[in-house]
C-alpha positions as CSV (number, residue, x, y, z in Angstrom):
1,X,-13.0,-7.5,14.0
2,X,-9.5,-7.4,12.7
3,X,-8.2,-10.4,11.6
4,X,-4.5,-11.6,11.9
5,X,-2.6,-14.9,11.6
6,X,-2.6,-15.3,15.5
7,X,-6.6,-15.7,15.6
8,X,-6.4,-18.7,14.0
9,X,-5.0,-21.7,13.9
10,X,-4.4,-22.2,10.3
11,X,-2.9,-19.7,7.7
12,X,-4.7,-19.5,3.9
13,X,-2.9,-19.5,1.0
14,X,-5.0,-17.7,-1.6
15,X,-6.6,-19.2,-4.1
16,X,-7.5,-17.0,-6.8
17,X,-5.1,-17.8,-9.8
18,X,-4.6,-15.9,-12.6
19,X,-1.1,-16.8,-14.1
20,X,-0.2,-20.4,-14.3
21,X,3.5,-21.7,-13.5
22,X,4.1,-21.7,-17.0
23,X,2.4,-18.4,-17.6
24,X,4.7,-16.2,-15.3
25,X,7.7,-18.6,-17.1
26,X,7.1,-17.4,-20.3
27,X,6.6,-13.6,-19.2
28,X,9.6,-13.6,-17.2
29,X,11.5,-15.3,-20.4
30,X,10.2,-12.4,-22.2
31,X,10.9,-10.4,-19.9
32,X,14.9,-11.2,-20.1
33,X,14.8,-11.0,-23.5
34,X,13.5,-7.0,-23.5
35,X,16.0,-6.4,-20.4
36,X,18.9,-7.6,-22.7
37,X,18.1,-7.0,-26.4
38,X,15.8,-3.5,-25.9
39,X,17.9,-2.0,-22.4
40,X,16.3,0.7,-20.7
41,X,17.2,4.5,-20.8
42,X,19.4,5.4,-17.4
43,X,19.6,9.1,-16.4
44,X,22.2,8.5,-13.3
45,X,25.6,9.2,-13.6
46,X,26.3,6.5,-10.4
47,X,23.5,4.3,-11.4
48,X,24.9,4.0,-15.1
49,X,28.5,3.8,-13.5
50,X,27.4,1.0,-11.1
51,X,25.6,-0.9,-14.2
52,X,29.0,-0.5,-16.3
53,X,31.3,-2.4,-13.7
54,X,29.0,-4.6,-13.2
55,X,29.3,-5.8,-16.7
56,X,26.1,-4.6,-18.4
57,X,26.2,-3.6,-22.1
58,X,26.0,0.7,-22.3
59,X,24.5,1.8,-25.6
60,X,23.8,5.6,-26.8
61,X,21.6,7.8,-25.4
62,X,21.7,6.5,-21.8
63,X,20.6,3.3,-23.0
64,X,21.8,0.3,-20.7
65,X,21.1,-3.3,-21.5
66,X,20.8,-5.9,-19.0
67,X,22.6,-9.5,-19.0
68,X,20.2,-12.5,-17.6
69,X,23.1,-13.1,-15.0
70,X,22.5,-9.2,-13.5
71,X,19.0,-10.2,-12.9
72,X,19.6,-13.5,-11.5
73,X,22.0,-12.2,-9.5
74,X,20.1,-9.4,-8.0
75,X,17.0,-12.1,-7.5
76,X,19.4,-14.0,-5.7
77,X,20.7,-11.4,-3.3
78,X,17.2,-9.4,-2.1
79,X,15.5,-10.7,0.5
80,X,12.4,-13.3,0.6
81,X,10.8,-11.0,3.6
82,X,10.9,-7.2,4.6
83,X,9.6,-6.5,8.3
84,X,8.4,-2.7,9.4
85,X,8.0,-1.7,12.8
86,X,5.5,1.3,14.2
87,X,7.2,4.4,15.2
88,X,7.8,2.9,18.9
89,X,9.6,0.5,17.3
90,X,7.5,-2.4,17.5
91,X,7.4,-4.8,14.5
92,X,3.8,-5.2,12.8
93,X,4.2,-5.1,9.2
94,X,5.5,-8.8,7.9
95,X,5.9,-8.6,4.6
96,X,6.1,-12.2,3.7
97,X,3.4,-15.1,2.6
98,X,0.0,-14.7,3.6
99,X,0.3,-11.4,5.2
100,X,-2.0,-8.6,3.4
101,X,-1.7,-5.1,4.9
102,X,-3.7,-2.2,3.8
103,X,-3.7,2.1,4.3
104,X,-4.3,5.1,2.0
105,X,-2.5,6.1,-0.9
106,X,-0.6,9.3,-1.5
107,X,-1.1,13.2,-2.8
108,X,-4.9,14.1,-3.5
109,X,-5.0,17.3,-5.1
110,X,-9.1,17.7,-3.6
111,X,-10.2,16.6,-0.7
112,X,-14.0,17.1,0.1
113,X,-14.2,18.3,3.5
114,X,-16.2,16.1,6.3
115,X,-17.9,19.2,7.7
116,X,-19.2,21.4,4.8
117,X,-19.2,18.6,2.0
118,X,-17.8,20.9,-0.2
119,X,-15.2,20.0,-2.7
120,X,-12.1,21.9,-2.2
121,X,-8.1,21.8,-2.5
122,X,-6.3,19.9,0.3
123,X,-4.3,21.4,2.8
124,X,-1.8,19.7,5.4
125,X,-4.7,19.8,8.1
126,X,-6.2,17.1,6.2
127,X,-3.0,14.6,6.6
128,X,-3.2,15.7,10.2
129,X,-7.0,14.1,10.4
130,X,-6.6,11.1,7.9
131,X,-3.3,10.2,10.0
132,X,-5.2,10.4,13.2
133,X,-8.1,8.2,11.7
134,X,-5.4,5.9,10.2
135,X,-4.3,5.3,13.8
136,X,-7.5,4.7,15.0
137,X,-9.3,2.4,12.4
138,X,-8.3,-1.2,13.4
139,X,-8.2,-2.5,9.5
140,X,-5.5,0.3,8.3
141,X,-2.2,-0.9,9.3
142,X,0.2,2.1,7.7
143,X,-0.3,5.4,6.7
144,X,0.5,7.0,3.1
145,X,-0.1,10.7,3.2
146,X,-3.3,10.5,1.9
147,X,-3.4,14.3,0.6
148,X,-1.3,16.9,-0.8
149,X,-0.2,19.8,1.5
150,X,-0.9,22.7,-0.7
151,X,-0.8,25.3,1.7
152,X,3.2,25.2,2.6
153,X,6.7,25.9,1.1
154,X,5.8,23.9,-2.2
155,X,9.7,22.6,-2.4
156,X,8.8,21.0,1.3
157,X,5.6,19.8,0.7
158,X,6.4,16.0,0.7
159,X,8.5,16.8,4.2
160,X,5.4,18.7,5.6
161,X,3.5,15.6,5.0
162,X,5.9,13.6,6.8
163,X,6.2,15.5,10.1
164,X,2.0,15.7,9.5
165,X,1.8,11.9,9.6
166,X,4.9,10.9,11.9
167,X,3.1,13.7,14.4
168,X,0.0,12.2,14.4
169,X,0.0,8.1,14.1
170,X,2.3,5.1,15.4
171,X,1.6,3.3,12.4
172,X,4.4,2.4,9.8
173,X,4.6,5.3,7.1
174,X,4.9,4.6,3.7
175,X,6.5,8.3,1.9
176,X,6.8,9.9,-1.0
177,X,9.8,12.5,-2.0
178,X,10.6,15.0,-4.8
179,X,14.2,13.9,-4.8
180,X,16.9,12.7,-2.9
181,X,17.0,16.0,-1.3
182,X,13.9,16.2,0.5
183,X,14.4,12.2,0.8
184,X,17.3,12.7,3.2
185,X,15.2,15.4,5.0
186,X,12.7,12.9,5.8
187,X,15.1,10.4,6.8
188,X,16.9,13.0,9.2
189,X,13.4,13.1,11.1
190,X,13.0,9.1,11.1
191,X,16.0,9.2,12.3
192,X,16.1,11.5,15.1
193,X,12.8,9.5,16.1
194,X,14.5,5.7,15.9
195,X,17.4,7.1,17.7
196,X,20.0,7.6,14.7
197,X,20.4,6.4,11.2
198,X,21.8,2.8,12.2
199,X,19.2,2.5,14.5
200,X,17.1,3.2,11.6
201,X,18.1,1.0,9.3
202,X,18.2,-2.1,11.8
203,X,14.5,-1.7,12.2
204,X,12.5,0.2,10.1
205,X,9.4,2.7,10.3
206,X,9.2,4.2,6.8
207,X,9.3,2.8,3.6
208,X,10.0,5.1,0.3
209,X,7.4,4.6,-3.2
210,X,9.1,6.4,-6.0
211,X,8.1,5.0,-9.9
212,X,10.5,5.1,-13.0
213,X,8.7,6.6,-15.6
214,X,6.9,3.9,-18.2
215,X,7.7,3.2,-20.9
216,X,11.3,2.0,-20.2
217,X,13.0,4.7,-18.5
218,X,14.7,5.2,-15.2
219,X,14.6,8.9,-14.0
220,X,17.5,11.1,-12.3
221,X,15.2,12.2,-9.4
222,X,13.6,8.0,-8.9
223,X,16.9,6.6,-9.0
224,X,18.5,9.2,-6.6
225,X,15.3,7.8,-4.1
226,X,16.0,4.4,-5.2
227,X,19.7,4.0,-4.2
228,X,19.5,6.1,-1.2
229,X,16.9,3.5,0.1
230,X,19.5,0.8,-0.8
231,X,22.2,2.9,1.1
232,X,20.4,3.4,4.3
233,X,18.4,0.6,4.3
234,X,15.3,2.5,3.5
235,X,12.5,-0.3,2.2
236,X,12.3,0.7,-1.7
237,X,8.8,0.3,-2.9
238,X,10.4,1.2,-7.1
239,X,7.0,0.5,-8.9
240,X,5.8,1.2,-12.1
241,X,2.2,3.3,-13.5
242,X,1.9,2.4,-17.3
243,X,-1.2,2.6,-18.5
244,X,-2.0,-0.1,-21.5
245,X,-2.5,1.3,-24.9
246,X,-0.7,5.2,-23.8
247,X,2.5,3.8,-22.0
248,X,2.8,0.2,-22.1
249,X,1.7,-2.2,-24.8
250,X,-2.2,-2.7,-25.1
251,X,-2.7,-6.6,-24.2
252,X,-2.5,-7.7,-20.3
253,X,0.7,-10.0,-21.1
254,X,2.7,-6.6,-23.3
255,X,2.3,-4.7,-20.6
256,X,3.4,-7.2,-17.7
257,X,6.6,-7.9,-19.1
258,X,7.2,-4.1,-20.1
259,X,7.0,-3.3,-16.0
260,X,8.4,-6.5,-15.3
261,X,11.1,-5.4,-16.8
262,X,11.1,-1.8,-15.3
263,X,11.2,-3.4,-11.8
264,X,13.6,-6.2,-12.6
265,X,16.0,-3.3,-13.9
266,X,15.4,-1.6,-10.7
267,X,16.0,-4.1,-8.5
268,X,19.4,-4.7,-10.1
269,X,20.6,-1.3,-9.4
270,X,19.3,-1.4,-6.2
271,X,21.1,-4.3,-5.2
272,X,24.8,-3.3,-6.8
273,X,24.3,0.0,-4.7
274,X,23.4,-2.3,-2.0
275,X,23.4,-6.1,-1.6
276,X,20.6,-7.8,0.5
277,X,19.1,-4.4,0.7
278,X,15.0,-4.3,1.1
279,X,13.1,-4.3,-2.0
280,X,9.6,-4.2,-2.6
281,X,8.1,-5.7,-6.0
282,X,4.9,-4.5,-7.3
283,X,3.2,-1.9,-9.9
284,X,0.2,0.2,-10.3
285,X,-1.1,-0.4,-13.7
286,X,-4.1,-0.1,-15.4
287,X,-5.9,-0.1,-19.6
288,X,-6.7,3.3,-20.9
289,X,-10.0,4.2,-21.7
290,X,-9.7,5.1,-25.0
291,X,-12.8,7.1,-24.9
292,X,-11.6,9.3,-22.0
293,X,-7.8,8.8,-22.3
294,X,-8.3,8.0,-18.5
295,X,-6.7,4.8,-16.8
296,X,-9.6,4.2,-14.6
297,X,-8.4,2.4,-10.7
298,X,-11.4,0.9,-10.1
299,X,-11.9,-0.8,-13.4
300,X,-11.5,-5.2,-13.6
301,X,-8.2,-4.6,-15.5
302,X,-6.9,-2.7,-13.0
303,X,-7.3,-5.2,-10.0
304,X,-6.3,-8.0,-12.7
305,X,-3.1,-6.3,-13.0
306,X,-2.3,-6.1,-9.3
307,X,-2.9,-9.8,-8.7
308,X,-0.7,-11.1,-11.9
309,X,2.0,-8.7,-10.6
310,X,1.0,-10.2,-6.9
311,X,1.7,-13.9,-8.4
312,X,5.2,-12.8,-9.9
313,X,6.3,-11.3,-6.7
314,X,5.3,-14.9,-5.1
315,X,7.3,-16.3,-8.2
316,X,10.5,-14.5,-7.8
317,X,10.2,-15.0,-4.2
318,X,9.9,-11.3,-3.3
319,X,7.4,-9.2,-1.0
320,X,4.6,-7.6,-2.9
321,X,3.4,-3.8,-3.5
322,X,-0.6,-3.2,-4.4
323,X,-3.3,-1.4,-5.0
324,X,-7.3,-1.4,-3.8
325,X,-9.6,0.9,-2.0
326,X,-9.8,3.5,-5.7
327,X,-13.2,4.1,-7.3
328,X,-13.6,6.4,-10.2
329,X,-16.8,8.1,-8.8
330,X,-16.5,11.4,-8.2
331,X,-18.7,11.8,-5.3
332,X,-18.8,9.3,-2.4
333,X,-21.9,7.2,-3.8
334,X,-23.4,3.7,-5.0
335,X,-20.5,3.3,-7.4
336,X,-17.6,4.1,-5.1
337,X,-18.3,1.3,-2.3
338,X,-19.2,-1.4,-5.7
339,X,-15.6,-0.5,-6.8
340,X,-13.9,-0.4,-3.5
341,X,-15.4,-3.7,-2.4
342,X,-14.7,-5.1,-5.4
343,X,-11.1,-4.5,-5.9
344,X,-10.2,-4.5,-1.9
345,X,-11.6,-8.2,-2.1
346,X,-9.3,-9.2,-4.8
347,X,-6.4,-7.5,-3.8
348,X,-7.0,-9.3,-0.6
349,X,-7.3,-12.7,-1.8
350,X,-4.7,-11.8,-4.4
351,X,-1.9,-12.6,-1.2
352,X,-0.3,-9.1,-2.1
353,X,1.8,-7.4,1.1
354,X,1.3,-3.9,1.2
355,X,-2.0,-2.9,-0.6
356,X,-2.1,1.2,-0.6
357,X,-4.8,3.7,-2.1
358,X,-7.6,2.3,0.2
359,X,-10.1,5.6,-0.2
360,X,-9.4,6.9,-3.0
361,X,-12.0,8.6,-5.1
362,X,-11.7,10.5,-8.9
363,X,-9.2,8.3,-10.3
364,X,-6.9,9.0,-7.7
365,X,-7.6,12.9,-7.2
366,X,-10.1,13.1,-4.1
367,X,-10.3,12.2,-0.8
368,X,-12.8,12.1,1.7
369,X,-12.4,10.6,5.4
370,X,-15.6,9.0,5.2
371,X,-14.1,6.7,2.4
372,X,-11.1,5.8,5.1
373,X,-14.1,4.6,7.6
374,X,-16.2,2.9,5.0
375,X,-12.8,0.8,3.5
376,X,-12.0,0.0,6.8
377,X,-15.1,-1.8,7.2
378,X,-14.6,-3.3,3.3
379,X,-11.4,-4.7,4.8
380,X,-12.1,-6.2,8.0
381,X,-14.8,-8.5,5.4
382,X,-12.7,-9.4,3.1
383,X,-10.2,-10.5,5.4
384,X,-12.6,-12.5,7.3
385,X,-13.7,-14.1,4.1
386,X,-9.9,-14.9,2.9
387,X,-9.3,-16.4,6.4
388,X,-10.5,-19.8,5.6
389,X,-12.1,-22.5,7.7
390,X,-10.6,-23.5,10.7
391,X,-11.4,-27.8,10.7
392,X,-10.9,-29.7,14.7
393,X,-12.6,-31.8,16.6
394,X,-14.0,-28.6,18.5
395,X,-15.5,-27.0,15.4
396,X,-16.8,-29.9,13.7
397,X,-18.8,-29.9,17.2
398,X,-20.1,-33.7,17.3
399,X,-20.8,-33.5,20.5
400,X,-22.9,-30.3,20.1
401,X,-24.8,-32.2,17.7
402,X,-25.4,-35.2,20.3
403,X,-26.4,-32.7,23.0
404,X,-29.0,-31.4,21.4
405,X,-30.3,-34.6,19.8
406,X,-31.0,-35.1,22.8
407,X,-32.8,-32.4,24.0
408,X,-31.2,-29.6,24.3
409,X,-30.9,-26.3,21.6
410,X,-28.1,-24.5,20.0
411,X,-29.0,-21.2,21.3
412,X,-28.4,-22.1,24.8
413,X,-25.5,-24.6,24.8
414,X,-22.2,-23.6,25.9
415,X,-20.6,-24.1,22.3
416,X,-22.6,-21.2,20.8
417,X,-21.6,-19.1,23.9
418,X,-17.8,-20.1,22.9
419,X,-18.0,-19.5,19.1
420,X,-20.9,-16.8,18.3
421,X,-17.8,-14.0,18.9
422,X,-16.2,-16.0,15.6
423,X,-18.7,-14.7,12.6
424,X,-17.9,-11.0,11.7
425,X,-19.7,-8.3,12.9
426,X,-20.1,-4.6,11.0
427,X,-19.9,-1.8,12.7
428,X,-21.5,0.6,9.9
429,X,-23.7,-1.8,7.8
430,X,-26.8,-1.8,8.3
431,X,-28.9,-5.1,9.6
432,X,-32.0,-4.5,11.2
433,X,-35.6,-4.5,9.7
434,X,-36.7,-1.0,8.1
435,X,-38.7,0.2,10.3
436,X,-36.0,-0.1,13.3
437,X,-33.4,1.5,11.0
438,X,-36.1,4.4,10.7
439,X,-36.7,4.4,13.7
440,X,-32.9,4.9,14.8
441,X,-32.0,7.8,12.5
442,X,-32.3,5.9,9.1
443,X,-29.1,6.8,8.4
444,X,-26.9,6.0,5.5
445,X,-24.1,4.5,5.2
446,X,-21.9,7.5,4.2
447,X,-24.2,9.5,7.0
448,X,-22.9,6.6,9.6
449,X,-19.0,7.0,7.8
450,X,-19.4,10.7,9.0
451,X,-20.5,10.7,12.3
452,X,-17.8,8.0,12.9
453,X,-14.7,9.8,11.4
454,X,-16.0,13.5,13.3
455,X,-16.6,11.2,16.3
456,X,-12.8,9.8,16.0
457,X,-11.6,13.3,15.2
458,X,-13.7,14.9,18.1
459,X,-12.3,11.7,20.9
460,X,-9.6,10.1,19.7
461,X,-5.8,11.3,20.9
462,X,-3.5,9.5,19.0
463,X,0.1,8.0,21.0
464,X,2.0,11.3,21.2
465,X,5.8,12.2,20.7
466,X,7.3,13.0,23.9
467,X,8.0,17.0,23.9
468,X,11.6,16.7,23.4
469,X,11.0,14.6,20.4
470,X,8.5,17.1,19.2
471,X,10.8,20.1,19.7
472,X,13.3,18.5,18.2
473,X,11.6,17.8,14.8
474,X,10.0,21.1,14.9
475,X,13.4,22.4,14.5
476,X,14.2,20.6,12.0
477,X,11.2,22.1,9.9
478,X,12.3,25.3,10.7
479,X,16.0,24.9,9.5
480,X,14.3,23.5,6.0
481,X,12.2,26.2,5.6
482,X,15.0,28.9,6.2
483,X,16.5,27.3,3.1
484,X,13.9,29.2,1.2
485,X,13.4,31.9,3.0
């Protein structure tokens, strides 16, 4: 059952607390202090230019140093709330308090294919059939391209995987660009689908995730992203991927205020290009295993880190970018649902917006549409779970008690017929005795993840473009790939 605000009568703030008032005071104090007596490195010509009127301090080397009243003024001028719409145009995605919305992550190098099982290199086929499961799974609100599309013109990759996705689900789209080249390509086709590029910014269907590069460093290709989202109105999802102890400082605090300030520093560029632009806070950080020299995603310090950054956001009154849904396993086994239930759960109750990577497997290198099915199941719990308990005169059912004091049963009175449809229901997990479950198959649960995803795939027709909108786009491919031709 999906689970929204308008089910019930009473929203949930979560709970789960990991940073006190004071705690996030002192970071953010610290964090101040590194914006305006370390600065961060600025390779942007405009972006540096911008910072210098403003009044920041320029030092050598690129470096730029950041007055509190920058930051404060920035804080001041972003909004408290950031609204997408599906591609009709529809607004679904409230990116505010309370509201947790979860879909894939972005650019797996392997997939391992649903039919043969067999571990191979993705292809753009495979963003066509995770976008068309996206669409259909009622937990996955917004589609990230889930896979890389390594069988096309490599400098339009990142725009093949847009016209794969914006082909193939209603959904919002989260994207990913090279640089602000191929990020005004895929703006050109949002745009020719919302109708034109005002139309576009007014309401929303895309959002852009680009990173500046930890530790401390704004890059030439994220800040051309970053202040083209600010100019067109582009949501900006600017979020950092330090890894404690290789790129950020090795204790949980060090390495909050480093990308605190890496997002702060962001945000203030992003709001001199653009004032009351939409801005997304958030990071994707994790503690290197120093026996590995891996950042494992579905280790506790990872999903620790997402809901400390998911307090700040609520702190600096700002709409928050996440992560959950990544194991480390290799193969889709035992370990992979622990670590995706684990961190989906927290990143749920964590109150965090826009919660991407559901799926992922390898540390954020493999895919399998299986895992889409199996999180979307993950989800549909947790949010049950976060939903609270809804406390009236109806539920605290009195006079169901009275009624069958005096004679009558639960099974049969007209309450239980009213409520039963309340408790969650799975569709994949398994709750019958073993010798019924044998009897029906005795499947597994990644044997029942892919029957449903080649059942979906096999019966499900996604809301197409009309034709002309289909032409349309398909020229547009075809005047990007004669660029390289």
């Amino acid at each position: 059952m999906r689970i929204t605000k308008s089910n019930f009568q009473e929203q949930t703030t979560p709970r789960y607390i990991y940073l006190s008032e004071d705690q996030m005071y002192e970071i953010h104090m610290a964090t101040l202090e590194v914006l305006e007596r370390i600065g961060l490195r600025v390779d942007h010509e405009e972006a540096r230019r911008l910072l210098k009127d403003a009044g920041a301090y320029m030092g050598e080397n690129h470096v730029v140093r950041f007055p509190v009243f920058l930051v404060e003024e920035a804080l001041q001028s972003a909004p408290s709330r950031v609204v997408l719409s599906n591609r009709d145009g529809e607004r679904v995605m409230f990116c505010e308090k309370n509201q947790s919305y979860f879909g894939p992550g972005s650019d797996l190098p392997w997939t391992i294919d649903l039919y043969t099982g067999e571990t191979r290199k993705s292809v753009k086929q495979d963003i066509v059939n995770a976008s068309r499961i996206v669409d259909a799974l009622e937990n996955l609100d917004f589609m990230m391209c889930y896979a890389i599309a390594g069988d096309v013109t490599n400098q339009l990759s990142y725009v093949h995987e847009f016209h794969a996705m914006v082909e193939n689900t209603r959904k919002p789209i989260v994207f990913t660009a090279r640089d602000g080249e191929d990020f005004m390509q895929i703006v050109e086709m949002a745009a020719v689908i919302r109708g034109g590029y005002e139309q576009l910014k007014q309401n929303p269907f895309i959002a852009c995730y680009s990173e500046p590069i930890s530790p401390l460093i704004h890059a030439r290709e994220g800040l051309d992203k970053l202040l083209l989202c600010a100019e067109y109105g582009i949501p900006a999802i600017y979020t950092p991927g330090a890894g404690a102890g290789a790129t950020a400082p090795c204790s949980l605090a060090g390495l909050l205020t480093q990308v605190n300030a890496e997002i702060l520093s962001g945000l203030v560029m992003h709001q001199l290009k653009s004032k009351g632009a939409p801005y997304i806070y958030g990071a994707a950080c994790g503690a290197m295993d120093m026996k590995t020299t891996i950042i494992p995603h579905g280790s506790p310090e990872f999903q620790i880190y997402g809901t400390a950054l998911a307090h700040l956001a609520r702190f600096y009154n700002l709409p928050c970018w996440s992560t959950a849904g990544n194991s480390d396993a290799p193969v889709l086994d035992q370990q992979a649902t622990m670590e995706w239930g684990f961190n989906i759960f927290m990143a749920q109750c964590s109150g965090a917006n826009i919660i991407h990577d559901i799926g992922y497997l390898n540390t954020g290198l493999l895919g399998a549409l299986e895992a889409l099915v199996i999180c979307n199941e993950i989800i549909g719990l947790a949010r049950f779970v976060n939903r609270g308990i809804v406390v009236n005169k109806e539920t605290l059912a009195v006079e169901v008690m009275e009624r069958v004091a005096k004679g009558g049963n639960y099974f049969e009175d007209e309450h239980t017929y009213n409520h039963f449809r309340d408790f969650w229901n799975p569709d994949l997990l398994n709750r019958v005795r073993h010798d019924t479950w044998r009897a029906n198959g005795g499947f597994t649960l990644g044997e029942k993840a892919n029957k449903k995803a080649k059942k979906l795939l096999a019966e499900y027709a996604p809301s197409p473009l009309s034709g002309a909108m289909k032409e349309k786009l398909g020229e547009l491919m075809a005047k990007y790939e004669a660029q390289y031709k």
